[in-house]
C-alpha positions as CSV (number, residue, x, y, z in Angstrom):
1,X,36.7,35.1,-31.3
2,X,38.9,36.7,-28.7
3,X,37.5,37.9,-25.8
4,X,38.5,41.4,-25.9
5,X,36.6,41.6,-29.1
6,X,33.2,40.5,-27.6
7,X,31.0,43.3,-26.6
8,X,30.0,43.7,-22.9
9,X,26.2,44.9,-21.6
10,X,25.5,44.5,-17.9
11,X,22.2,45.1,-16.9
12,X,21.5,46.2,-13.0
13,X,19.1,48.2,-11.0
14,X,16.5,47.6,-8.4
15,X,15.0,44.7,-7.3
16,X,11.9,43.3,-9.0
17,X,13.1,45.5,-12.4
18,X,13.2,42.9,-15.1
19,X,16.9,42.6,-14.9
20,X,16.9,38.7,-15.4
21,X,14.0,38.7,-17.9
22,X,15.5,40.9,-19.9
23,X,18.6,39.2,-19.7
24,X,17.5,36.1,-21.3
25,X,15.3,37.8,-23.3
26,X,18.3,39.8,-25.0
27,X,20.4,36.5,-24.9
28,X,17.7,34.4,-26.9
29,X,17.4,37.7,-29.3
30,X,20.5,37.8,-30.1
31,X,21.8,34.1,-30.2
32,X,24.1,34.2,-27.2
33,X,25.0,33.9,-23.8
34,X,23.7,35.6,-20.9
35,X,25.7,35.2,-17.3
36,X,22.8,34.8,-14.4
37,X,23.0,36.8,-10.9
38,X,25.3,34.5,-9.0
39,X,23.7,36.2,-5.4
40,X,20.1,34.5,-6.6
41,X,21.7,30.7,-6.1
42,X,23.7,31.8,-3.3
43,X,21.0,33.4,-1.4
44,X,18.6,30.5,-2.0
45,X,21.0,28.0,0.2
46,X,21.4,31.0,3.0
47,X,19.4,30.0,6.2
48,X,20.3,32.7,7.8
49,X,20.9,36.7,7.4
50,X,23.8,37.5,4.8
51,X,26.8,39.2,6.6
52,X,29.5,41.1,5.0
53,X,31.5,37.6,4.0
54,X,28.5,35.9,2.3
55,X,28.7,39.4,0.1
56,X,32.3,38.6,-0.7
57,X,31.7,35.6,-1.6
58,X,28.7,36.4,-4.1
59,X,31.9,39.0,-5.7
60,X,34.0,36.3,-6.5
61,X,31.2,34.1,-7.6
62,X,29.8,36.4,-10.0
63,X,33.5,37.2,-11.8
64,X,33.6,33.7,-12.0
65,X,30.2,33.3,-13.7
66,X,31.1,35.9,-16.1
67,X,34.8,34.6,-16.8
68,X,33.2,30.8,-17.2
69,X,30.8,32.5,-19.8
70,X,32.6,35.2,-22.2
71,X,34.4,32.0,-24.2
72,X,31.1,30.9,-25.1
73,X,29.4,34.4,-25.9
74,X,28.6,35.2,-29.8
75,X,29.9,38.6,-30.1
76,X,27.7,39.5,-27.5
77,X,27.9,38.6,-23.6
78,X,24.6,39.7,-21.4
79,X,25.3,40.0,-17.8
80,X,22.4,39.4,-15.5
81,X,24.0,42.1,-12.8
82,X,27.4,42.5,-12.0
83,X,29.2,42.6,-9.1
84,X,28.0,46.8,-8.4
85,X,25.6,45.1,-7.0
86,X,27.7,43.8,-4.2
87,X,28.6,47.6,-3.2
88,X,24.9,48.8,-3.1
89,X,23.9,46.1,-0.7
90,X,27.4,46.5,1.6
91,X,27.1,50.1,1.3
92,X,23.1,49.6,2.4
93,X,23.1,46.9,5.2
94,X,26.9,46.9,6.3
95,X,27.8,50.8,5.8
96,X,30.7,50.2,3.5
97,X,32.2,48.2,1.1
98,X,35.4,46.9,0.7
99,X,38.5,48.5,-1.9
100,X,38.8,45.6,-3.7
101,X,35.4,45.5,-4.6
102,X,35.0,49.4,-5.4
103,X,38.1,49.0,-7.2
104,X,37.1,45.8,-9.9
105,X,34.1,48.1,-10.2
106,X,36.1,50.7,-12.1
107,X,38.5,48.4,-13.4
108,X,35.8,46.1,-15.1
109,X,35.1,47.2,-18.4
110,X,31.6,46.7,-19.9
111,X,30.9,48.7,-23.4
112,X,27.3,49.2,-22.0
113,X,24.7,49.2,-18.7
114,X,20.9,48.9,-18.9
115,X,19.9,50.6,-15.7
116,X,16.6,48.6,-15.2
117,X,13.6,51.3,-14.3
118,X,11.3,50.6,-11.6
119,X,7.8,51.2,-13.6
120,X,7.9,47.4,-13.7
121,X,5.3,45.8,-11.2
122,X,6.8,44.3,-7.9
123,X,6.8,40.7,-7.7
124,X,7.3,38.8,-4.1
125,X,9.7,36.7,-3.7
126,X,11.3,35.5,-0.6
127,X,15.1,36.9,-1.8
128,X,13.7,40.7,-2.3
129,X,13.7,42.8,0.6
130,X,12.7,46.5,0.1
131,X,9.4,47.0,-2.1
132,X,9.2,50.7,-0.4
133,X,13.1,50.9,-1.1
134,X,12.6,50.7,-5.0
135,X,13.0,54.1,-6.4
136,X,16.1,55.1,-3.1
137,X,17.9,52.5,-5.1
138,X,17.5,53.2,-8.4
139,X,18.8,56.3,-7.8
140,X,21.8,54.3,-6.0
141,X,22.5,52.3,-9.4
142,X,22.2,55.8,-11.4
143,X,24.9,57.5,-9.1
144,X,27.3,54.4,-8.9
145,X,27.1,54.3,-13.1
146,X,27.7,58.0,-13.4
147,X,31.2,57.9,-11.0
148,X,32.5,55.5,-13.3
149,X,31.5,57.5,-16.3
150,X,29.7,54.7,-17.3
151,X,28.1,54.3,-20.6
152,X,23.9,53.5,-20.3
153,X,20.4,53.6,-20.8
154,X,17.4,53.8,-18.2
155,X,15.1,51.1,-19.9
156,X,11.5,52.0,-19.0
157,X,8.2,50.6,-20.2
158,X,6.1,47.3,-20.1
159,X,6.1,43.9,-21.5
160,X,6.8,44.3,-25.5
161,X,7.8,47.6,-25.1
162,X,10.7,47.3,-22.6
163,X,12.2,44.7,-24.3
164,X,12.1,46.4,-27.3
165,X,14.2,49.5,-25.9
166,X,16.6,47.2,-24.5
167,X,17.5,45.7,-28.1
168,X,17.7,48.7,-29.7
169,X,20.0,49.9,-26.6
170,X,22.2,46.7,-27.1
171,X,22.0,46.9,-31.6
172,X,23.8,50.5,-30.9
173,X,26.5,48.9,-29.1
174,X,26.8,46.5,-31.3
175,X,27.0,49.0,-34.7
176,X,29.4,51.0,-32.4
């Protein structure tokens, strides 16, 4: 199968939103691959703050993720974040981001975005860094979607329930 004729759904949002369990979940579901956050194994070798060139790097490491994956996707390739979220956090902590970046954002097609909600319990973990911040950047992830006339869903709900919206979000892509 070619890669232009496997379908494309990114899932972002906040922190602590489900984005990674849903990803596998969706993955498993429908019998294919899912690309995982590069930033999460970056971050975890960081002993120190992240400056603007650690964010670059996590760019390029996450298109390489996702261009090491599509060959092995089933008609389907699940993307654990992609690299919008590079922007939110330069435009948050550094003020700007740079015009490569903002550019592969609307150059990079994906055929659908599950914008994660943020009804989803906070969990702690030592990468996550604004509980109080949660709903500030939902509304980031909402905005950045909407300039590039993205197609999405907002998946809300618990357990069961939220993964069910998120496979009947990803069937209609699919039957598109």
């Amino acid at each position: 199968m070619t890669s232009s004729a496997i379908k494309k759904v990114a899932i972002v949002g906040p922190e602590s939103t489900g984005k990674s369990t849903m990803a596998q979940y969706l993955a498993s579901y429908f019998n294919t691959v899912w690309v995982p956050e590069y930033a999460r194994e970056y971050c975890e070798g960081l002993d120190r703050d992240c400056t603007l060139e650690d964010e670059i790097n996590m760019f390029y490491g996450q298109l390489a993720l996702e261009e090491k994956f599509l060959p092995t996707a089933n008609k389907l390739l699940i993307c654990d974040v992609t690299v919008m979220t590079v922007k939110v956090w330069c435009d948050e902590v550094f003020g700007s981001t740079p015009d490569f970046v903002v550019n592969e954002i609307k150059n990079r097609h994906y055929d659908h975005y599950l914008l994660m909600y943020i009804d989803n319990p906070w969990e702690n973990d030592p990468l996550r860094d604004f509980p109080e911040k949660r709903e500030y950047f939902f509304d980031i992830y909402k905005q950045e979607l909407e300039l590039i006339n993205a197609s999405y869903t907002i998946i809300t709900g618990l357990g069961q329930e939220r993964f069910d919206k998120g496979v009947e979000a990803v069937k209609a892509v699919l039957n598109s």
